[in-house]
N, C-alpha and C positions, 0 to 999 in steps of 0.2 A: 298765257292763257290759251286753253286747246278751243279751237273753233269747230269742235265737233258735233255733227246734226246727228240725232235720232230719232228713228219711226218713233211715234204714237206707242205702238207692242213693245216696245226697248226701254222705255219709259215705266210703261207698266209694269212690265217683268221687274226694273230695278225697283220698283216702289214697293211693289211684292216682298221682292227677297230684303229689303231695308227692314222691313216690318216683323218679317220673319226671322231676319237677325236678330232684331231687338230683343223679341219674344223669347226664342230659345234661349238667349243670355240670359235669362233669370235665372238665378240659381235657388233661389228662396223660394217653395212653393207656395207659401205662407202670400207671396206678393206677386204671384202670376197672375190673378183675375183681374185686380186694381193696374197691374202694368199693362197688361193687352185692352182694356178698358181707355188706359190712356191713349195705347198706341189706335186704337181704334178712333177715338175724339183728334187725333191729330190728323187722320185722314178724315175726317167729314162723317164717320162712319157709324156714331152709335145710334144714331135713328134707326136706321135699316137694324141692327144689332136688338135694338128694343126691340122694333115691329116684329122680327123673327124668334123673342124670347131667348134670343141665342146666351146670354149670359143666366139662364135658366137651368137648373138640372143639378142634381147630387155630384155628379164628376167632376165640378170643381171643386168641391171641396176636398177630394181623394187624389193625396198625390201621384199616386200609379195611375191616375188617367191624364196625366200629361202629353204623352204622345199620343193619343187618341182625340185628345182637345187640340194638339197641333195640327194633326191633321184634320180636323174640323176649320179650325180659325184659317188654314191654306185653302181649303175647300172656299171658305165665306169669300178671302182676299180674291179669291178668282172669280168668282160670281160681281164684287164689287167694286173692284178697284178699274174704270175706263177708261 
């Protein structure tokens, strides 16, 4: 077992990009908003997610806004994740 310390930012950065792995591995657009939904509840996250109406708007349900909701949901994960 590695006895490896990490900042606080090194942390976050990988909880970041663990979330963002998740996300983008969906293949099924049919199941992106209920997957990021969860990925979201795993982090502590959908309070903030309500209060912002962030699961709010037509662009979920159009699979061509995909990367445009990724780069929203990176956007949120940096604003939220300390």
């Amino acid at each position: 077992m590695s006895n490896t310390n990490h900042t606080k930012e090194e942390a976050r950065e990988f909880l970041k990009q663990e979330a963002l792995n998740e996300i983008c591995s969906v293949s099924d657009y049919s199941r992106f908003h209920d997957r990021v939904f969860c990925i979201f509840t795993k982090y502590g996250l959908q309070l903030a997610a309500k209060e912002e109406l962030f699961f709010s708007g037509d662009e979920w349900s159009d699979p061509d806004s995909k990367e445009s909701l990724i780069r929203k949901i990176k956007q949120f994960l940096d604003e939220h994740i300390r």
